[in-house]
C-alpha positions as CSV (number, residue, x, y, z in Angstrom):
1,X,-13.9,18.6,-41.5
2,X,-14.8,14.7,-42.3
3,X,-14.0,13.6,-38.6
4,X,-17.9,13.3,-37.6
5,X,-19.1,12.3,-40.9
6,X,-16.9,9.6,-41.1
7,X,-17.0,8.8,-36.8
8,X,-13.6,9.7,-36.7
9,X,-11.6,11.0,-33.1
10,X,-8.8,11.8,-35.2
11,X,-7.4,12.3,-38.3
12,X,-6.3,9.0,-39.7
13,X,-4.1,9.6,-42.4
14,X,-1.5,12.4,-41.2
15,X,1.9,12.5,-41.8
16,X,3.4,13.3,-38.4
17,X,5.4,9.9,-37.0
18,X,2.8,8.7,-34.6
19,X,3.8,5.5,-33.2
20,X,0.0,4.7,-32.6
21,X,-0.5,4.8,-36.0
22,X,2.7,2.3,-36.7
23,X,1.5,-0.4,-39.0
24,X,3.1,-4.0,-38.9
25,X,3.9,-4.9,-42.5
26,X,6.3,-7.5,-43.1
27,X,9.1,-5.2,-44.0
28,X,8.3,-2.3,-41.1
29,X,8.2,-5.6,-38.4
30,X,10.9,-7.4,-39.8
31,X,13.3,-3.8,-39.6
32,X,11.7,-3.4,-36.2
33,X,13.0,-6.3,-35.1
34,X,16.4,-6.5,-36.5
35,X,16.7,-3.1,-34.9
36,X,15.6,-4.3,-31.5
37,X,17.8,-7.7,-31.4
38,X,20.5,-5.9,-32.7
39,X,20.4,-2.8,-29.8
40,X,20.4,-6.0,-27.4
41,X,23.4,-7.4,-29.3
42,X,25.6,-4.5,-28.6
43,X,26.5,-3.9,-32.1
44,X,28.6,-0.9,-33.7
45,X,26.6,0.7,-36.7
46,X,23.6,-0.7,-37.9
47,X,21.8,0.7,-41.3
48,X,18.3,1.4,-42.6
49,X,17.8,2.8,-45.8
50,X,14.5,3.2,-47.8
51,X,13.2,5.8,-50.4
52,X,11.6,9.0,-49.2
53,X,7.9,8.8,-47.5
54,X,8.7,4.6,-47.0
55,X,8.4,5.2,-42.9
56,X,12.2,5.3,-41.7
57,X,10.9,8.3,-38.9
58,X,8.4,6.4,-37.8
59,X,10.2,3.4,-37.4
60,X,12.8,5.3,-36.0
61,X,10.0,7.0,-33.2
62,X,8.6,3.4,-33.2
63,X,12.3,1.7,-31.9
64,X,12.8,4.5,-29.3
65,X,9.8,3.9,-27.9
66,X,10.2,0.0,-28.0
67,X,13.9,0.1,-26.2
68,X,13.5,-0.3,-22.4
69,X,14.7,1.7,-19.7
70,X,18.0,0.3,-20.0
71,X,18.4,2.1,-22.9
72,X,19.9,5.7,-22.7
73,X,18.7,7.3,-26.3
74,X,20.0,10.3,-28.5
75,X,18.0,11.3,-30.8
76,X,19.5,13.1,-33.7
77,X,16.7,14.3,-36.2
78,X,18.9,17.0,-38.6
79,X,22.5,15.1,-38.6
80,X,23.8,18.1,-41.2
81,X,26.2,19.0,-38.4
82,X,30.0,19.8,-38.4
83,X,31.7,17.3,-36.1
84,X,32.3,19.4,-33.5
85,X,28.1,20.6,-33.5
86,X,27.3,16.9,-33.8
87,X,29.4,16.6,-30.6
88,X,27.4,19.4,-28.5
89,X,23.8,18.2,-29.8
90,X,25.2,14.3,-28.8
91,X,26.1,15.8,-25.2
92,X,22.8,18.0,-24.7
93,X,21.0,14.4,-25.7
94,X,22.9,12.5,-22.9
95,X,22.3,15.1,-20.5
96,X,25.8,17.1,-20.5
97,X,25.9,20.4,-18.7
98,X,28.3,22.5,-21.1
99,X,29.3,26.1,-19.6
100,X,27.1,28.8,-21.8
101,X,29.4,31.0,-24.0
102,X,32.9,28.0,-23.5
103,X,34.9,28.0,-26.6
104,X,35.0,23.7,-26.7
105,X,37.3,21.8,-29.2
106,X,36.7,18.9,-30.3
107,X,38.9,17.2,-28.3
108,X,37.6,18.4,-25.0
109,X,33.7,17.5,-25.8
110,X,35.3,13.7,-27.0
111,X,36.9,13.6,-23.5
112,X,33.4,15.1,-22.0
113,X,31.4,12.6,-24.1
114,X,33.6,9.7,-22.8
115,X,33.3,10.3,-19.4
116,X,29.3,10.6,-19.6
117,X,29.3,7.2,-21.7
118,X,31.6,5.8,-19.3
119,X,29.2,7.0,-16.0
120,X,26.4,5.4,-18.4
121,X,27.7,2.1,-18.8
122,X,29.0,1.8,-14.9
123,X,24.6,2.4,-14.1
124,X,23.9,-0.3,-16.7
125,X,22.6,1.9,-19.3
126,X,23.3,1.0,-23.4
127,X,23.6,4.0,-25.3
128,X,22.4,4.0,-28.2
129,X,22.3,7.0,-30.7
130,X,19.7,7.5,-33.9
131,X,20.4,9.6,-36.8
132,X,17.5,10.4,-39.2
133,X,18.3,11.8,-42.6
134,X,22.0,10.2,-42.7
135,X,22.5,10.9,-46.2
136,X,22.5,14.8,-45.4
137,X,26.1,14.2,-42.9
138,X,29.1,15.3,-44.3
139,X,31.6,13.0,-44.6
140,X,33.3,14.6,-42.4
141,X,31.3,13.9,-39.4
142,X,30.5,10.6,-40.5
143,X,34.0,10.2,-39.6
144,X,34.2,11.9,-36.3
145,X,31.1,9.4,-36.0
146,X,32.9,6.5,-36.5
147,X,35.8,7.7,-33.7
148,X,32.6,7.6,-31.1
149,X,32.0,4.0,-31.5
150,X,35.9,3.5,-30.8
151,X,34.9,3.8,-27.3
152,X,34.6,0.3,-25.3
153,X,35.1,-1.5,-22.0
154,X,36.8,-5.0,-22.5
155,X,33.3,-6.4,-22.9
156,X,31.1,-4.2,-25.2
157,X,30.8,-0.7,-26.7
158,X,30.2,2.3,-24.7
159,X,27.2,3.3,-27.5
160,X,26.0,2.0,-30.6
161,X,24.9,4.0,-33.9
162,X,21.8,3.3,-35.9
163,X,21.6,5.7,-39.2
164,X,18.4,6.5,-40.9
165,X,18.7,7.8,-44.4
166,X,17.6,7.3,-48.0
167,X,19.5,5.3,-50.5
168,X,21.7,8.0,-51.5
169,X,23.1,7.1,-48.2
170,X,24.6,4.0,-50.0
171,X,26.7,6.5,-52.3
172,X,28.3,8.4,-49.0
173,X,29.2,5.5,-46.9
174,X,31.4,4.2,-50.8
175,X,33.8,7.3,-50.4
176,X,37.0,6.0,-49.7
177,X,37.8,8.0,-46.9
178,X,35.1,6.4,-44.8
179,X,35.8,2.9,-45.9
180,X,36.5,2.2,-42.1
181,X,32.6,3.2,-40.8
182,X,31.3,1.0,-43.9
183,X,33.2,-1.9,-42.5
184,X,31.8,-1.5,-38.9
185,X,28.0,-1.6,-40.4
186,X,26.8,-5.2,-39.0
187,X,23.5,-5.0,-39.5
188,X,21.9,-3.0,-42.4
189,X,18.4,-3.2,-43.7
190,X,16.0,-1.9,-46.9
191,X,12.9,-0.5,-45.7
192,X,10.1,-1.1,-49.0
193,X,6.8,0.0,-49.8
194,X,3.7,-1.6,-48.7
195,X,2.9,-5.1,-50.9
196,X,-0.6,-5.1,-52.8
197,X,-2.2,-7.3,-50.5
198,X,-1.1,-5.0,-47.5
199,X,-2.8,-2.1,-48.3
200,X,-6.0,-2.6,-47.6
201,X,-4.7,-3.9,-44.0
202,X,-3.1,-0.5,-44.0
203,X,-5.8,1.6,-45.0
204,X,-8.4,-0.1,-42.4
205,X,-5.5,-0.4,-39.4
206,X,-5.2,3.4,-39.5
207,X,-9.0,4.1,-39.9
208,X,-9.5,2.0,-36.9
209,X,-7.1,3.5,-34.7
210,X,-8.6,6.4,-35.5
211,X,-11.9,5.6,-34.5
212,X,-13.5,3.8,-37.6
213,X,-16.3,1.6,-36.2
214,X,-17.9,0.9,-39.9
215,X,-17.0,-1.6,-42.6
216,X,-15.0,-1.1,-45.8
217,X,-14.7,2.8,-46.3
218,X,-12.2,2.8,-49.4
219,X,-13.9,0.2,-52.0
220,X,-12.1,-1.7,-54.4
221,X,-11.8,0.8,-57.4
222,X,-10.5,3.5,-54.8
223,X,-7.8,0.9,-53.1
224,X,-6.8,-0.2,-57.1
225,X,-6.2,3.3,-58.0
226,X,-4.8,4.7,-54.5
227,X,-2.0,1.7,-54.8
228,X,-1.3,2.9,-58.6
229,X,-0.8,6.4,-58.2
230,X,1.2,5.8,-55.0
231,X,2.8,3.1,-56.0
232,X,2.4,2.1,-52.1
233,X,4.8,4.5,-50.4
234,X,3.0,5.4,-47.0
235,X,3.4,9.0,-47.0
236,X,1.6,9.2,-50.6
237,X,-0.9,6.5,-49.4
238,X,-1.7,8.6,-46.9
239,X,-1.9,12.6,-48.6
240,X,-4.1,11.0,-51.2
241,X,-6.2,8.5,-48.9
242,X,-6.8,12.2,-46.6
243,X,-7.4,14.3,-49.4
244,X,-9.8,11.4,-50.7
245,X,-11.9,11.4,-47.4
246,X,-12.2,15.1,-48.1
247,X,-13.8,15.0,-51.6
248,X,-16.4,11.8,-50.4
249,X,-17.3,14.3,-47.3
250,X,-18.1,17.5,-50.1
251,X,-20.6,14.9,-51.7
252,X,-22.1,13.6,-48.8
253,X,-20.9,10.0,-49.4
254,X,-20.4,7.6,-46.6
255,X,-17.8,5.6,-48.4
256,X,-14.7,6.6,-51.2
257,X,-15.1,5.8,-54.4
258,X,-13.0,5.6,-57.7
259,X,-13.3,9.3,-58.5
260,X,-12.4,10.6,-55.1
261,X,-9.4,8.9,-55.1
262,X,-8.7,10.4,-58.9
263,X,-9.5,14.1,-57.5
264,X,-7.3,13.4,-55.3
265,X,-4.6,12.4,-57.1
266,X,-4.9,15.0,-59.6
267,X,-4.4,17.4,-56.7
268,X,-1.5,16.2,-55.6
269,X,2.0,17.7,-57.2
270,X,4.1,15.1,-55.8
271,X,2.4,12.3,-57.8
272,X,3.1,13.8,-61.2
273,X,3.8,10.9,-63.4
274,X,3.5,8.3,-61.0
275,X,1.6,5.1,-62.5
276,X,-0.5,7.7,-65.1
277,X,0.6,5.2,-68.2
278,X,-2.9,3.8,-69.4
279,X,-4.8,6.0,-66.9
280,X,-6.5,7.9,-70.3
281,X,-7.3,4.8,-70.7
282,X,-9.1,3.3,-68.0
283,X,-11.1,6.2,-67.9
284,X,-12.3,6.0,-71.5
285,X,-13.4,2.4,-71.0
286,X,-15.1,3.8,-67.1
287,X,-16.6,6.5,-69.6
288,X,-17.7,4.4,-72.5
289,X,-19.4,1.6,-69.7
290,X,-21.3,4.5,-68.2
291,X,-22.8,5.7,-71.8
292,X,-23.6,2.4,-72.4
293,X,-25.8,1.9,-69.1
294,X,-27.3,5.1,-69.4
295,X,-28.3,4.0,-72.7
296,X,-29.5,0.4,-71.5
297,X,-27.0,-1.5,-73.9
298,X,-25.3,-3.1,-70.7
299,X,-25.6,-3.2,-67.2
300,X,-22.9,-2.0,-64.5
């Protein structure tokens, strides 16, 4: 692959949630750290929401791994669960032994769960428990949920509840029936794309961490077209951003240029429609300039 012809150790632009790769923009830092003062507040239910590929796993990864050892953590990555599953996935996260083959009710994994939290607090550990991909709960458990964080000593909660999920989320937590979990939601945040001006920041920190050692690899034609098509949303940055290192590497160029970035984008599905208003357009004029060099009439 590009890895050597770029001086590469890794792959820079995958989309796995790897914390090294966590990139400080104003919105990512500013959710980090209302997530982080808020675990050490002791609140109920906080909130992130952001549109799909915006980095809410990663910043999810990125808080578990920021939390001290204070912190007991459940991780809950697939939260399409009926209440009573959510229950046995919460008590295999805090280290519950259940019997193999034990018909459990509800009731008696709330009683086991309440005991463990209880154990937790009396060691000085804060529970806290992460759900990525919110939107996806039923209702349901949502509410069964919400019963959870019922659970307190006379100074603080026995575990707190952050929920990961896109904006649909929004629609969910409006159904009357779960009126109750909306109102415990004291701290909720928007996670938004990159800005313009971060994306170069983004494209270098990542090629860096990575191993880059060189100058400017993407140049400004291949940044203005990269942020159009992907309208800076991380994931798409990066699908295109990789699969425009791979066309630069098939021509034996040491940096990206314009039409790398457009073979990229025209091989990628997801971006179909995405910013392609006046891109006939541009090209024509790219076209049109390049006629007119060849033909000495102007100089590019």
């Amino acid at each position: 692959m590009y890895l050597r012809h770029f001086g590469l150790r890794e792959f820079p632009f995958s989309i796995t949630p790897d914390t090294s790769f966590f990139f400080s923009s104003a919105g990512s830092q500013e959710a980090l750290n209302t997530l982080l003062v808020a675990a050490r507040m002791g609140e109920g239910f906080i909130k992130i929401t952001g549109e799909v590929g915006t980095g809410k796993t990663l910043l999810c990864r990125k808080l578990m791994s920021s939390l001290g050892r204070d912190f007991c953590v459940a991780y809950i990555p697939n939260p399409y669960l009926e209440p009573i599953s959510l229950f046995m996935e919460l008590a295999s996260e805090l280290g519950i032994e259940l019997e193999p083959g034990a018909n459990f009710n509800q009731h008696h994994l709330l009683r086991r769960l309440t005991l463990r939290l209880v154990e937790l607090t009396g060691q000085g550990k804060r529970v806290v428990i992460c759900l990525d991909e919110a939107q996806a709960m039923p209702i349901e458990t949502l509410e069964a949920l919400r019963l959870l964080t019922n659970l307190e000593t006379e100074k603080r909660k026995l575990l707190q509840v952050i929920i990961f999920g896109q904006p649909e989320l929004e629609d969910k937590l409006n159904h009357p029936s779960i009126r109750q979990l909306k109102q415990r939601i004291t701290f909720d945040y928007h996670l938004a794309p990159l800005t313009g001006s971060e994306l170069d920041y983004y494209l270098h920190h990542r090629l860096v961490v990575a191993g880059f050692k060189g100058g400017r690899l993407f140049d400004s034609s291949a940044t203005w077209l990269l942020e159009r098509r992907t309208r800076r949303i991380p994931r798409l940055v990066n699908i295109v951003a990789h699969k425009s290192l791979l066309s630069a590497y098939g021509k034996g160029k040491r940096r990206v240029g314009f039409f790398d970035v457009l073979a990229a984008t025209n091989d990628t599905a997801s971006l179909e429609g995405n910013g392609t208003s006046g891109m006939r357009g541009v090209l024509l004029v790219l076209l049109l300039g390049s006629c007119l060099a060849t033909l000495g009439w102007v100089s590019l």
